[in-house]
N, C-alpha and C positions, 0 to 999 in steps of 0.2 A: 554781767552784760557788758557790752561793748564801752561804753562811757567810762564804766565801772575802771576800764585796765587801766588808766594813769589819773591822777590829779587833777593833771591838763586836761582831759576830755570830761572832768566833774567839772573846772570852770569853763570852759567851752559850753556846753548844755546849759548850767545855770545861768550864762551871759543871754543865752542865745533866750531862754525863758524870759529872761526880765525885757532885752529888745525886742522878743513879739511882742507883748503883754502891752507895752509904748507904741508898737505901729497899730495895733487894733485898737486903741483907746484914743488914736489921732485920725482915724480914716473919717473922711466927711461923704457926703453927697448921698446918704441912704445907707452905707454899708452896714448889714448886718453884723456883731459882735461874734466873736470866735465864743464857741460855746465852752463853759467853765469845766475843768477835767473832771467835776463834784460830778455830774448826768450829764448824758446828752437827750436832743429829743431827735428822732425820726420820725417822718409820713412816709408810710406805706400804702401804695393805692393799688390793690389787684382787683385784675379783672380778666377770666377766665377763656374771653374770646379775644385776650390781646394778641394772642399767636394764634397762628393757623401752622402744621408744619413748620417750625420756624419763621417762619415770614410774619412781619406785624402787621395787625389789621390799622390802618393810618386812621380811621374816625377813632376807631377804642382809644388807640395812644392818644388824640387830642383831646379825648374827656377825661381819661388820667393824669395828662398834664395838669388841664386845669383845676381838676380836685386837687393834687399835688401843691401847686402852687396858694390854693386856701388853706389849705393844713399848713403849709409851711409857715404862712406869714400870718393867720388869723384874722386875714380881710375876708372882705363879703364879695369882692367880685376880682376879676384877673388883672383889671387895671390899678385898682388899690392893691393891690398885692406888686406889683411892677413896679407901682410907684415908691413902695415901702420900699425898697432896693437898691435900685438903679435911678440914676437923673436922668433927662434928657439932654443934660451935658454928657453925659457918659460917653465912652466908646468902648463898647459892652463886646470881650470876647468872648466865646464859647470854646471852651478846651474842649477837644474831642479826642478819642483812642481811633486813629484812623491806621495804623500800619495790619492790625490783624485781618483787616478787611470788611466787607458792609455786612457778615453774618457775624462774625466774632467780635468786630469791635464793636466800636460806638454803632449803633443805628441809626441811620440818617431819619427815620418817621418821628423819633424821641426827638430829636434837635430840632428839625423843622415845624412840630406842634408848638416847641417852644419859643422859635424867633416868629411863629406865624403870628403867636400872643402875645405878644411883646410888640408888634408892627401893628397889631389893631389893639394896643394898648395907648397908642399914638408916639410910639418912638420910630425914627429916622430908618430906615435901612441900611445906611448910607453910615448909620454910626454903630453895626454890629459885624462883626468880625465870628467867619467860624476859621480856628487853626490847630495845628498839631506840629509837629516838627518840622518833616518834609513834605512839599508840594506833590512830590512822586507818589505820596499814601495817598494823601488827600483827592488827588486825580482818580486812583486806582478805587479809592474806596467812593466814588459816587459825590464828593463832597464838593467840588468845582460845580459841578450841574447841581444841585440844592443852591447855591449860593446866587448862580443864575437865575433859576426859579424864582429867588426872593427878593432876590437885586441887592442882594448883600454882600460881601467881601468874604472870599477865601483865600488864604495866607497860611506859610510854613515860617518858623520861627528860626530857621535855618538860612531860606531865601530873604529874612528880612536885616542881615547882616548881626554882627555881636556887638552890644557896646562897651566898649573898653576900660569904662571909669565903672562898670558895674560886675562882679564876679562873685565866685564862690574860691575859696583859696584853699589848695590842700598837698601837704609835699609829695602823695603819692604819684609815683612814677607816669609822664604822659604818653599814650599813645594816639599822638595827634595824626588827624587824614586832612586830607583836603577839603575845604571850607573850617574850620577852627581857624580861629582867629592869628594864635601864634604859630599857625602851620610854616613850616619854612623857617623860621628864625632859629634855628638850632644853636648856633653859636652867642645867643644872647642869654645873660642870667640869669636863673628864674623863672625858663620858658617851660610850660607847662603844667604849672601850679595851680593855673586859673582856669576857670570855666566860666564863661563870660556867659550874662545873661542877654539874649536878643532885646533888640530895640525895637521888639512889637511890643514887649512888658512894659521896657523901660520908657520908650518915648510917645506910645498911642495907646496902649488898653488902660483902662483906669478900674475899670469891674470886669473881674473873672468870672464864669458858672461855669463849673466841672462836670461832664457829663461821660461819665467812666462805664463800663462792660462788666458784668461776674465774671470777670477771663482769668483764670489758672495762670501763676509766672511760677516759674520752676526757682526762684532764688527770693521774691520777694512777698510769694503767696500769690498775692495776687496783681492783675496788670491795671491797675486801679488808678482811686485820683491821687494819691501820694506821688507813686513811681511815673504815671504819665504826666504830674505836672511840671517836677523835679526834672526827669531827665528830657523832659518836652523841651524846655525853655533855657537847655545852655548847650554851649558846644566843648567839646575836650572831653563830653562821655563816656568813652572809651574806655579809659582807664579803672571806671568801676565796676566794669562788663563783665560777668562772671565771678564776682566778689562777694555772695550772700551777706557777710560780716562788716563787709566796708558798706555797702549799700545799705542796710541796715541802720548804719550810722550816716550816711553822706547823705541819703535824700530828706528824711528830717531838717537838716542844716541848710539845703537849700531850698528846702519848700517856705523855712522862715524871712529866705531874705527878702529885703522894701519892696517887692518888684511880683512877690510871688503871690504867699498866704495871705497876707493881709489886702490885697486886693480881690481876694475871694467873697464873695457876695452868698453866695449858697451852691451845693452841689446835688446834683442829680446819680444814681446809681441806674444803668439801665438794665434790672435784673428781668427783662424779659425773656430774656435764658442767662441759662448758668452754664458754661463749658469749664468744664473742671479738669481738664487736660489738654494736651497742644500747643498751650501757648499762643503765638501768633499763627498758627495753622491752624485751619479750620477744622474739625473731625465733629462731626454732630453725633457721631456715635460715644461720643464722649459727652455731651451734653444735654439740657432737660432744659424745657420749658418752666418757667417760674412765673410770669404773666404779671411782674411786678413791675413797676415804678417808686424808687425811695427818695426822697427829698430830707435836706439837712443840711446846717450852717454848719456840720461838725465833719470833715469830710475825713477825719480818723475813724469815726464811729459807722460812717456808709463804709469804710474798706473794713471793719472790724467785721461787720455783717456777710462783707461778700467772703474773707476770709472762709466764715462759718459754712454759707452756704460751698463754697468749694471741696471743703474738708469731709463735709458730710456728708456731698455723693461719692468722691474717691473714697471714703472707708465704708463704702457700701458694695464695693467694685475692689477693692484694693485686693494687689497680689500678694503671695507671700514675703516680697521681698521688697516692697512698697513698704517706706514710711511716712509718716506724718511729714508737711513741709513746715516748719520750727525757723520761726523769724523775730526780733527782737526790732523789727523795726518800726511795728505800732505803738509796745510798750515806749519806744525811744519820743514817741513824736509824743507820748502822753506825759511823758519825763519831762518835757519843757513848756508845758501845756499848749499843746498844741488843739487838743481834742481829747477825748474819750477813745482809750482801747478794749477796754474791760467792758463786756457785753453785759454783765448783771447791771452795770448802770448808764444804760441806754433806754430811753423808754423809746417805746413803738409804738406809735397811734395809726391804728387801720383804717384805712376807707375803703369800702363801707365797711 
């Protein structure tokens, strides 16, 4: 495995394990505990008229929210389950997969059941944030008009500038664009090592909920909560683009830093389809209905599942010259306990 090639990247990992291990066992205000690499648990809530053609039926997804959200936290009603979580000091984001669009990525009817219950749970509007990287997705995918609808805030982690005293460090080669932070400074030392995390993490979200797509990525399996949270929330990207093996190892590393994982609260999979080809292109001919909704504090073991579910319609469809997509980058995130990769010890509880 990647870690495995030097020394340095054995204590790299072990560091980076014992520093999560300290920010999840200091998070206050509700935060739910990173789930131990021993099992993880998942709810799964399906319900067979959550899709119509594609399209989601918006009441079904709002009663699988809410059964989701009891499975998840073992309260009896949606506002004791909210309250198990989040404060009312919070400024609660919702991560969303907005670059594939409003069929492939996130679905805006999952997110919106969920900040609708959360606002007649008696928290603020005013203190939930839905974002993704760039504002351009965000527009194109429907998410500016939701955020209106609810009078709640939509933000790109891009438009909210990079903070400088916060990064992820690594000598790999940069290919910095316009908006990165050290864009322009060529002649300065050391420019482009850093991937600076936004000051929507660092200086306004305090609780995460990851609300990720079954979407197929051609390097990382899947375009999940790992790879959308990771590369959501820094600038200098770039330079891991196309790197299966470096990615592999670099979004782990930043999924750990203060600003990221450990402000994660719980994650939602929105497996109401599963597109297991395309990427960020739409092709529904590539994709199936699954009518699911998964919930889990282990958001390695929600991408372990979508993994699963990806693999197993392409090897049902695959061509002769079609392989398996082989990533080392779930086992890497269970190397520093991050979560659960290993599907035998995930338990599933069904609703109903």
């Amino acid at each position: 495995m990647n870690w495995m090639r030097s020394l340095n990247g054995t204590i790299v990992a072990l560091g980076l394990a014992v520093l999560f291990r300290a920010h999840a066992s200091e998070s206050a205000g509700g935060a739910l505990p990173v789930a131990s690499t021993n099992r993880a648990a998942v709810t799964v809530v399906y319900d067979p008229l959550a899709t119509d053609a594609f399209s989601p039926n918006r009441g079904v997804v709002r009663k699988m929210v809410e059964s989701g959200l009891l499975g998840l936290t073992g309260k009896s009603t949606p506002e004791e389950a909210w309250r198990s979580v989040v404060s009312t000091n919070d400024m609660v984001g919702f991560k969303v997969t907005a670059g594939p669009g409003p069929v492939s990525g996130t679905r805006t009817s999952v997110v919106r059941a969920l900040v609708e219950s959360l606002i007649q749970s008696g928290f603020s509007p005013d203190r939930i944030i839905v974002w993704d990287k760039r504002m351009a997705d965000l527009r194109s995918g429907g998410w500016t008009i939701l955020a209106s609808d609810l009078g709640i805030h939509c933000e790109g982690s891009e438009e909210s500038d990079w903070d400088s005293t916060k990064f992820y460090e690594s000598p790999m080669p940069a290919r910095l664009i316009a908006g990165d932070l050290e864009f322009g400074l060529k002649n300065k030392e050391g420019v482009g090592r850093r991937s600076h995390v936004t000051r929507l993490l660092t200086q306004r979200i305090t609780k995460i909920i990851s609300v990720a797509p079954v979407l197929s990525h051609n390097f990382t399996g899947v375009n999940g909560h790992l790879t959308g949270l990771a590369l959501g929330s820094i600038d200098n990207s770039l330079r891991f683009a196309g790197e299966p093996d470096r990615l592999a190892e670099v979004i782990p590393e930043i999924c750990a830093l203060d600003d990221l994982m450990p402000k994660v609260v719980f994650g939602v999979s929105d497996a109401l389809i599963c597109q297991y080809r395309g990427e960020e292109t739409t092709l529904l001919h590539y994709a199936r209905a699954l009518n699911e909704l998964r919930f889990s504090r282990d958001l390695v073991a929600l991408d372990a599942l979508a993994m699963a579910d990806v693999e197993s319609a392409r090897a049902e469809q695959r061509s002769g010259t079609e392989k398996p997509r082989l990533t080392d980058l779930y086992a890497n995130a269970e190397l520093i306990e991050m979560g659960v990769a290993n599907r035998d010890r995930i338990d599933i509880h069904r609703i109903p």
